[in-house]
MISE-855409 format. One record per atom (N, C-alpha, C): atom name; chain; residue number from 1; x, y, z. Coordinates in steps of 0.1 Angstrom, whole numbers, plus 5000, padded with zeros to 4 digits. Example, Ala and Ser with C-alpha at 12.3 -4.5 7.8 and 13.67 -1.06 7.14 Angstrom:
<nupas>
+------+-------+-----+------+------+------+
: atom : kette :  nr :    x :    y :    z :
+------+-------+-----+------+------+------+
:    N :     A :   1 : 5132 : 4943 : 5078 :
:   CA :     A :   1 : 5123 : 4955 : 5078 :
:    C :     A :   1 : 5132 : 4967 : 5078 :
:    N :     A :   2 : 5128 : 4978 : 5071 :
:   CA :     A :   2 : 5137 : 4989 : 5071 :
:    C :     A :   2 : 5129 : 5000 : 5079 :
+------+-------+-----+------+------+------+
</nupas>
This chain:
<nupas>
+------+-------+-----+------+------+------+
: atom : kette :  nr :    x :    y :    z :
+------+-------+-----+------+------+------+
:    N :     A :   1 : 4653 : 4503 : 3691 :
:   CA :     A :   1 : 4652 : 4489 : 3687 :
:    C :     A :   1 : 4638 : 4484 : 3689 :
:    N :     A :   2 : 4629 : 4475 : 3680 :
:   CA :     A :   2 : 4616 : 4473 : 3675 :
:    C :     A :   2 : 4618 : 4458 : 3686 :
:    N :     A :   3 : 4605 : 4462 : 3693 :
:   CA :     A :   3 : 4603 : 4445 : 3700 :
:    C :     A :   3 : 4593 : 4431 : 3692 :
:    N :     A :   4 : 4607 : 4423 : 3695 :
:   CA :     A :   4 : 4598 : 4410 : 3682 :
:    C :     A :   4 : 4582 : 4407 : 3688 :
:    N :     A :   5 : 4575 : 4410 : 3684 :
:   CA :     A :   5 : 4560 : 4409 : 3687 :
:    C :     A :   5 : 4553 : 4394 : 3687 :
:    N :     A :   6 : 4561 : 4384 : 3675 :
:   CA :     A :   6 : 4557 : 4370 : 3672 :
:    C :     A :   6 : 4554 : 4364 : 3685 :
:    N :     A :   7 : 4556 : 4363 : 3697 :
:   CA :     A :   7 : 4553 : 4358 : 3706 :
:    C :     A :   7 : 4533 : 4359 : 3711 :
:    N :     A :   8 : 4535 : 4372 : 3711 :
:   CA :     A :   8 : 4522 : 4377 : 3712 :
:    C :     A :   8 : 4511 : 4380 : 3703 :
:    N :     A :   9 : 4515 : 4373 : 3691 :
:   CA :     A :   9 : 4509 : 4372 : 3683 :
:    C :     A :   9 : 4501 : 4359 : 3678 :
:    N :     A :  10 : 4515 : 4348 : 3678 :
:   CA :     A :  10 : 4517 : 4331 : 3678 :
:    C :     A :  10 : 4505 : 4334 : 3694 :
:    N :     A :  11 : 4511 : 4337 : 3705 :
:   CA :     A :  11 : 4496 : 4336 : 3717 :
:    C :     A :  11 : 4481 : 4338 : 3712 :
:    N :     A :  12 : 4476 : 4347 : 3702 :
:   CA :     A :  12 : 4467 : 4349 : 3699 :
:    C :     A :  12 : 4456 : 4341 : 3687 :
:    N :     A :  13 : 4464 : 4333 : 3683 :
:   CA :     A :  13 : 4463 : 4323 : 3673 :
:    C :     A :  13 : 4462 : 4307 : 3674 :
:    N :     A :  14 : 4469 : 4309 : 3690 :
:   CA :     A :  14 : 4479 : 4293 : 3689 :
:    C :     A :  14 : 4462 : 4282 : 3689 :
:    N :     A :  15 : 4454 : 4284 : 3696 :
:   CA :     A :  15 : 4443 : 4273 : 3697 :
:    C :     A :  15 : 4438 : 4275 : 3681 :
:    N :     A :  16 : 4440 : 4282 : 3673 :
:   CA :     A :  16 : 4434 : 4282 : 3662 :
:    C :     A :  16 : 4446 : 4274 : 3651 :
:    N :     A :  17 : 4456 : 4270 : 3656 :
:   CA :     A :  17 : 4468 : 4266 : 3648 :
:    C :     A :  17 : 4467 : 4252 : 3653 :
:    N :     A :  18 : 4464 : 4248 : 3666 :
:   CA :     A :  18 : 4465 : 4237 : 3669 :
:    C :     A :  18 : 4447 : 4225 : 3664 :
:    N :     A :  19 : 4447 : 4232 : 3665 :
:   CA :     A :  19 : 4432 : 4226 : 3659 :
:    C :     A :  19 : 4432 : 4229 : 3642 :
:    N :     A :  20 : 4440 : 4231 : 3637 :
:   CA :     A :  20 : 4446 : 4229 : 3619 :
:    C :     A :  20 : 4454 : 4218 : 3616 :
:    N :     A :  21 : 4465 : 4219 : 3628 :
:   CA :     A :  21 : 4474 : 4208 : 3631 :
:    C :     A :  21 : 4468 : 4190 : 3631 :
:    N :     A :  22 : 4454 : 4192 : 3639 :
:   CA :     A :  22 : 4452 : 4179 : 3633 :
:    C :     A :  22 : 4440 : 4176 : 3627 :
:    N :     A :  23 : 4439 : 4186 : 3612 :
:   CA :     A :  23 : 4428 : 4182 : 3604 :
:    C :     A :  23 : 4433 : 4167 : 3596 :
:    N :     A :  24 : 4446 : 4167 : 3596 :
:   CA :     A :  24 : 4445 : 4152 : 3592 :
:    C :     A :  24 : 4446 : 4140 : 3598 :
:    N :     A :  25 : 4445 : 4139 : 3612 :
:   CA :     A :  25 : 4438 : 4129 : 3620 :
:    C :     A :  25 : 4448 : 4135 : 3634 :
:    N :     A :  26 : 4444 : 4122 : 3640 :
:   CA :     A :  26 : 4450 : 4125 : 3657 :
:    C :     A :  26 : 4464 : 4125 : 3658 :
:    N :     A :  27 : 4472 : 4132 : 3668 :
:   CA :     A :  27 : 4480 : 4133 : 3672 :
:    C :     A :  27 : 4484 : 4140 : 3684 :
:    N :     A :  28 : 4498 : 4134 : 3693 :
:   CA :     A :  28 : 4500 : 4136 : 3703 :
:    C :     A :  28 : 4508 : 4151 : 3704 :
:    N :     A :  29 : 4509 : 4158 : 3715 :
:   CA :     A :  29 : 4516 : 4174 : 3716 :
:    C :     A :  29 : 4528 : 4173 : 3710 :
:    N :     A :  30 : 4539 : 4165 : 3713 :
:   CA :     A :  30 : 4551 : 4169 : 3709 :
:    C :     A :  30 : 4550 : 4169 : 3693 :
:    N :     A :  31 : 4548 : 4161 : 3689 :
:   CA :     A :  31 : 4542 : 4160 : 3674 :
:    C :     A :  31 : 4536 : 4172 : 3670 :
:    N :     A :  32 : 4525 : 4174 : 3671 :
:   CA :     A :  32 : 4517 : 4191 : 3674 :
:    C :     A :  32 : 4528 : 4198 : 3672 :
:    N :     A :  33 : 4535 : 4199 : 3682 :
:   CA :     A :  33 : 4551 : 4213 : 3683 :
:    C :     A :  33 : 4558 : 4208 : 3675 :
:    N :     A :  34 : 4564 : 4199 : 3670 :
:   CA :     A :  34 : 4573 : 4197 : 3658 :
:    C :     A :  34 : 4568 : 4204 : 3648 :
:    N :     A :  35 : 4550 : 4201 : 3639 :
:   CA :     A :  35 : 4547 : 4204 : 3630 :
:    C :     A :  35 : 4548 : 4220 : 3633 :
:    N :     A :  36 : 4541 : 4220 : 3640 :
:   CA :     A :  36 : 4543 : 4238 : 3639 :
:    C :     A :  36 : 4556 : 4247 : 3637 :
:    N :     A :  37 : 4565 : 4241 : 3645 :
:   CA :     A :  37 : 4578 : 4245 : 3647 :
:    C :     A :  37 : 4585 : 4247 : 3629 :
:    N :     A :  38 : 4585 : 4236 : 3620 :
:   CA :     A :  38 : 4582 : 4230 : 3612 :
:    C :     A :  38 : 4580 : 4242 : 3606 :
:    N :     A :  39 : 4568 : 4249 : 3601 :
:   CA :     A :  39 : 4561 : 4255 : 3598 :
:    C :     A :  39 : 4564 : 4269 : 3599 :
:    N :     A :  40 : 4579 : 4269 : 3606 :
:   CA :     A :  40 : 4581 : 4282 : 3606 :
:    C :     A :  40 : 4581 : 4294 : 3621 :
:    N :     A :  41 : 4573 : 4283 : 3628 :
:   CA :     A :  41 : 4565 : 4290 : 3641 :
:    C :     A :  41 : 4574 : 4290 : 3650 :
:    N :     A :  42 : 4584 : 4285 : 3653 :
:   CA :     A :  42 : 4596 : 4281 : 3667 :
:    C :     A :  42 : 4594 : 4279 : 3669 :
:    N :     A :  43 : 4599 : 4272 : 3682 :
:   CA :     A :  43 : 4597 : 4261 : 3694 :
:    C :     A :  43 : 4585 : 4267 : 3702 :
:    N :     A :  44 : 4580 : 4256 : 3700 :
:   CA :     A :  44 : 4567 : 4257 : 3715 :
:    C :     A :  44 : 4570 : 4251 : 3727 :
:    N :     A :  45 : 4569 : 4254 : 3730 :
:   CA :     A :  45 : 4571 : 4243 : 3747 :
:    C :     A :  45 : 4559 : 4238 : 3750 :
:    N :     A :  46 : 4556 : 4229 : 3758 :
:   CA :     A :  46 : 4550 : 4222 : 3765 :
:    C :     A :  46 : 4541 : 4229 : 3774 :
:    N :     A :  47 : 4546 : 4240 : 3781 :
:   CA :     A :  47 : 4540 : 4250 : 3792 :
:    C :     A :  47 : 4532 : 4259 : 3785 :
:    N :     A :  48 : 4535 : 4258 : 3773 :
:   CA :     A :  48 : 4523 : 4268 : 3763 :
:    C :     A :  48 : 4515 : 4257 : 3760 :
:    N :     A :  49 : 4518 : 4247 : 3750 :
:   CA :     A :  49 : 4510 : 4237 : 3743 :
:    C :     A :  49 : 4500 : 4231 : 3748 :
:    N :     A :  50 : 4503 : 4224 : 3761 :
:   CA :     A :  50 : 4494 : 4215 : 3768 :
:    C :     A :  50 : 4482 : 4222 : 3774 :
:    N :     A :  51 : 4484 : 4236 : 3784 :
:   CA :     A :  51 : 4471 : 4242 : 3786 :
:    C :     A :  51 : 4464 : 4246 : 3770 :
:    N :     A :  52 : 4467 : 4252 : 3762 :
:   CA :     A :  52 : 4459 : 4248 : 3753 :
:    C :     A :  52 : 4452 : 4241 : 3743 :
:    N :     A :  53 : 4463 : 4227 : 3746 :
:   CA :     A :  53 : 4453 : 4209 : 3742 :
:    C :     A :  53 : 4438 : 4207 : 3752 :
:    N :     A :  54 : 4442 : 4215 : 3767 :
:   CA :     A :  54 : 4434 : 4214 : 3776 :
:    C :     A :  54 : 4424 : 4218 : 3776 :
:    N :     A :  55 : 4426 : 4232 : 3770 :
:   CA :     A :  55 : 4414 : 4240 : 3767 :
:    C :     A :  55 : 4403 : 4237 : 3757 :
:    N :     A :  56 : 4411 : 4232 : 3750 :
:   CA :     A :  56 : 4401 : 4230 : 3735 :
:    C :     A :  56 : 4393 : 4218 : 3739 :
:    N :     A :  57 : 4402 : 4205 : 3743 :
:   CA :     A :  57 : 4394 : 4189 : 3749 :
:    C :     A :  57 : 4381 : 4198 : 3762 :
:    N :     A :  58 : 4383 : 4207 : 3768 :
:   CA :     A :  58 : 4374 : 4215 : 3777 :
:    C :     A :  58 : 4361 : 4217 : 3768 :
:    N :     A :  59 : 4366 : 4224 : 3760 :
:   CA :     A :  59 : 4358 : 4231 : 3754 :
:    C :     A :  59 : 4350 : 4222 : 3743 :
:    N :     A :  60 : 4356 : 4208 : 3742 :
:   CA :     A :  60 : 4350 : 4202 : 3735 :
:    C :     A :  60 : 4352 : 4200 : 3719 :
:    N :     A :  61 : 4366 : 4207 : 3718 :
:   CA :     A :  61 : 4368 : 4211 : 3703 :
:    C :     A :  61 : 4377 : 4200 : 3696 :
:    N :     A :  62 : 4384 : 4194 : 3705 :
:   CA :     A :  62 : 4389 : 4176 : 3704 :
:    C :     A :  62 : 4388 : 4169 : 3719 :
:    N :     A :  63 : 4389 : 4156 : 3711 :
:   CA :     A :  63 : 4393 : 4148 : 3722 :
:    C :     A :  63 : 4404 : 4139 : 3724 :
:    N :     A :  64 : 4402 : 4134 : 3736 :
:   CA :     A :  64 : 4419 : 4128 : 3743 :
:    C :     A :  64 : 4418 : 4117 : 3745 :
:    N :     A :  65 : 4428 : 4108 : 3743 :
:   CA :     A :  65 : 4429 : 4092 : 3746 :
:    C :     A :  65 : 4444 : 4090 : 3748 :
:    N :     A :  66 : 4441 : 4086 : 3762 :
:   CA :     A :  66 : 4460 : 4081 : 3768 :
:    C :     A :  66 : 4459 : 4069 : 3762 :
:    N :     A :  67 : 4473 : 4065 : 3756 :
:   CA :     A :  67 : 4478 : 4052 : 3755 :
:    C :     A :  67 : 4490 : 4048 : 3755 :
:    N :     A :  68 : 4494 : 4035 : 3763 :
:   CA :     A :  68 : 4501 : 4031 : 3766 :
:    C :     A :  68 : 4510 : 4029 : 3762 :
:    N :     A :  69 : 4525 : 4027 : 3756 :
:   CA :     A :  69 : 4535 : 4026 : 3748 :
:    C :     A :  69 : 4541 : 4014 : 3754 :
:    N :     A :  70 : 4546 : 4002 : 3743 :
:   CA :     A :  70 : 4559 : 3991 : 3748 :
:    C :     A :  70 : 4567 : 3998 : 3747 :
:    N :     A :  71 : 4574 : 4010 : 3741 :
:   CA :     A :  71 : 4590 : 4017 : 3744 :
:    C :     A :  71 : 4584 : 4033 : 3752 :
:    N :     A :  72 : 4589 : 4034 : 3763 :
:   CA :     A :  72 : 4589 : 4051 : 3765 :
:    C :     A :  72 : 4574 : 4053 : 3771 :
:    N :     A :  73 : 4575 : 4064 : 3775 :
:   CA :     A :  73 : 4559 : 4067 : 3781 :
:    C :     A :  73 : 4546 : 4072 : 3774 :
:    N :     A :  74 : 4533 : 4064 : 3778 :
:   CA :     A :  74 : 4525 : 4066 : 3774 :
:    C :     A :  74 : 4523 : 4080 : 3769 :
:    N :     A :  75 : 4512 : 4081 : 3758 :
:   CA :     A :  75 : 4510 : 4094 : 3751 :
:    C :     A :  75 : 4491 : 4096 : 3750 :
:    N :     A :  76 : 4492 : 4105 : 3749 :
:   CA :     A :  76 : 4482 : 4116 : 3749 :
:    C :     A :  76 : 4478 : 4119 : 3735 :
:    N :     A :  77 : 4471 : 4115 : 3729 :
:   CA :     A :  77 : 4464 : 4117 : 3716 :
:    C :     A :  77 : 4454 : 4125 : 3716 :
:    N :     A :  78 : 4453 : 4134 : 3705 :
:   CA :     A :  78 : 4440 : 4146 : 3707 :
:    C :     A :  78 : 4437 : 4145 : 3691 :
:    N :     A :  79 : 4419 : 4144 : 3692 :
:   CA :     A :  79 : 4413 : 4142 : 3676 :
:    C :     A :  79 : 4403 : 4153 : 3675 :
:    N :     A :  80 : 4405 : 4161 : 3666 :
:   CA :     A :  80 : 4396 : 4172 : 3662 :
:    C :     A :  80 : 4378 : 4165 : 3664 :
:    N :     A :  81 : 4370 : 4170 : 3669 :
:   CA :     A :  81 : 4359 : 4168 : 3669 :
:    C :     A :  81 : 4350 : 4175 : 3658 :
:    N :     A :  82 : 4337 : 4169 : 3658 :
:   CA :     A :  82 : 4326 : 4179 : 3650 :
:    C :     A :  82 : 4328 : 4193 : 3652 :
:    N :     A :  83 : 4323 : 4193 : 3665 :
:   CA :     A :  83 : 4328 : 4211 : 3668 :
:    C :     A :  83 : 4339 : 4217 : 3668 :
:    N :     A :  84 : 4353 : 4211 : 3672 :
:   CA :     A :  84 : 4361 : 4218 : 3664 :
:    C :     A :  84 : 4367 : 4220 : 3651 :
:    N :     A :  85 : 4361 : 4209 : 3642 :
:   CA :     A :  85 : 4360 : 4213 : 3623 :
:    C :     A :  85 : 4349 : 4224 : 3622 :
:    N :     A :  86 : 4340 : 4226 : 3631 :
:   CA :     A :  86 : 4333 : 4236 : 3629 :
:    C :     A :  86 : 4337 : 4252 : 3633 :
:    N :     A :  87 : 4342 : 4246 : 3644 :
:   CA :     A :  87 : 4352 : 4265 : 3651 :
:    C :     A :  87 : 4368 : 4265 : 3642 :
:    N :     A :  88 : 4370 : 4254 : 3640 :
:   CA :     A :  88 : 4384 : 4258 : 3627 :
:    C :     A :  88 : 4378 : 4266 : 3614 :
:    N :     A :  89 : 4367 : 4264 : 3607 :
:   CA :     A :  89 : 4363 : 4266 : 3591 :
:    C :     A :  89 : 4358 : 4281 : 3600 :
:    N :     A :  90 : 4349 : 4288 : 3610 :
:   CA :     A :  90 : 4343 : 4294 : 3610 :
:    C :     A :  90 : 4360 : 4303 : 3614 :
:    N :     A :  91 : 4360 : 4302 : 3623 :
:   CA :     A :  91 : 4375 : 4311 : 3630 :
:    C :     A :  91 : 4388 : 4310 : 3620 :
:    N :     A :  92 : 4387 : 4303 : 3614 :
:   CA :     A :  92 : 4397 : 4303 : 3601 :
:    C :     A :  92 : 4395 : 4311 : 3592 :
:    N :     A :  93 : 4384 : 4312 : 3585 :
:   CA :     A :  93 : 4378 : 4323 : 3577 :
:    C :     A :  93 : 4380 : 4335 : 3582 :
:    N :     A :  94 : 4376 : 4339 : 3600 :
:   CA :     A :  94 : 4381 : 4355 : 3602 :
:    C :     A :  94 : 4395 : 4356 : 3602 :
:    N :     A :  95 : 4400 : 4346 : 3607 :
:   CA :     A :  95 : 4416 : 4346 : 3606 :
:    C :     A :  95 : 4421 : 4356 : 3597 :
:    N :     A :  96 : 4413 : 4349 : 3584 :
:   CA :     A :  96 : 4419 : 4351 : 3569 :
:    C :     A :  96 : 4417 : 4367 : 3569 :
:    N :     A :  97 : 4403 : 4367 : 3568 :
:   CA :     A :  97 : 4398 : 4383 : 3567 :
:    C :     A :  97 : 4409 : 4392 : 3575 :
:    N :     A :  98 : 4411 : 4386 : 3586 :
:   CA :     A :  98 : 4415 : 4399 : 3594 :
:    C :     A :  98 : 4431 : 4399 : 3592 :
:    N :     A :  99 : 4436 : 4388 : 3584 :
:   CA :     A :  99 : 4450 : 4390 : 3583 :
:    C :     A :  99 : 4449 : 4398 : 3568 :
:    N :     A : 100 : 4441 : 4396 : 3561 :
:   CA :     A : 100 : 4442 : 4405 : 3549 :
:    C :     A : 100 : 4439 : 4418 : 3552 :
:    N :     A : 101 : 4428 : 4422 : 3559 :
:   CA :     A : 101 : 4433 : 4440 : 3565 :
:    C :     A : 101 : 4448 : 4441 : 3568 :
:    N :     A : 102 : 4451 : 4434 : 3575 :
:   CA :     A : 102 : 4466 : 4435 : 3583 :
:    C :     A : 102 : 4471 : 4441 : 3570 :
:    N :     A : 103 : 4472 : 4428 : 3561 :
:   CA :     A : 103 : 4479 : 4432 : 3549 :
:    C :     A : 103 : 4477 : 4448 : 3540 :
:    N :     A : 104 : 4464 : 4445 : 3540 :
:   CA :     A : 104 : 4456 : 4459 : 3531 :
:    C :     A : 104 : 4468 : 4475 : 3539 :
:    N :     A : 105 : 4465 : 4472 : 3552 :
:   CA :     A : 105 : 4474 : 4483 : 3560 :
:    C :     A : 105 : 4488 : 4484 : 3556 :
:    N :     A : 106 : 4495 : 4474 : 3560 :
:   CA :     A : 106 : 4511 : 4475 : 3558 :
:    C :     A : 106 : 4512 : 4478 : 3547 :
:    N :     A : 107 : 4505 : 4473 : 3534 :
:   CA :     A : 107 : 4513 : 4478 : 3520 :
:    C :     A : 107 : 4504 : 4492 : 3517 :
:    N :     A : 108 : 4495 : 4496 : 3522 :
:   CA :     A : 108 : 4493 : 4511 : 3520 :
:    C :     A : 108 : 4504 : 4519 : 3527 :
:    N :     A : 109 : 4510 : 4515 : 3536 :
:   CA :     A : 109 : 4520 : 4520 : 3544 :
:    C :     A : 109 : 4538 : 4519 : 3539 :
:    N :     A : 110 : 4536 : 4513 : 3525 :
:   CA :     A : 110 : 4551 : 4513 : 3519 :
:    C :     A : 110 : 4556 : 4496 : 3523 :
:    N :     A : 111 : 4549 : 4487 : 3529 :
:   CA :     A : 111 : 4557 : 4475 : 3528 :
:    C :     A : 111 : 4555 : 4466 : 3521 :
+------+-------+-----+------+------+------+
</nupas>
């Protein structure tokens, strides 16, 4: 029996998926996981999502603004920065490339 690998794959990608997620402006995680989910990708949880909102706002690649809600609890908005439109277009492009080897392999291989 073949082990589903998507897990460890979606891990190797996810900061590169989440920083796509808001090329069209800011938004908060659970939103983030819907769209993705959306998209095909499964549930994300929170325990994955959030250290990686964390990382990128670290790293400088968006930023964060709590705000306060009249219904329900305050939310966490995250907005692509200069440098992260710039590490999305550059790391997007290897994405591409290196998912097209992938491809080049499997269909030499009969799939």
């Amino acid at each position: 029996m073949a082990t589903d690998r998507r897990a460890s794959w979606l891990k190797g990608v996810l900061d590169l998926l989440v920083l796509a997620s808001l090329t069209e402006g800011e938004n908060y995680g659970y939103e983030i996981a819907k769209m993705l989910a959306g998209s095909g990708l499964g549930q994300i949880r929170g325990g994955t999502l959030y250290p990686v909102l964390n990382r990128l706002e670290e790293a400088g690649l968006v930023s964060a603004e709590f705000r306060v809600t009249e219904r329900g609890p305050g939310r966490r908005y995250y907005r692509l920065t200069e440098q992260g439109r710039q590490t999305l277009a550059e790391q997007g492009r290897l994405w591409l490339a290196f998912d097209e080897s992938v491809r080049t392999v499997l269909s030499s291989g009969g799939l």
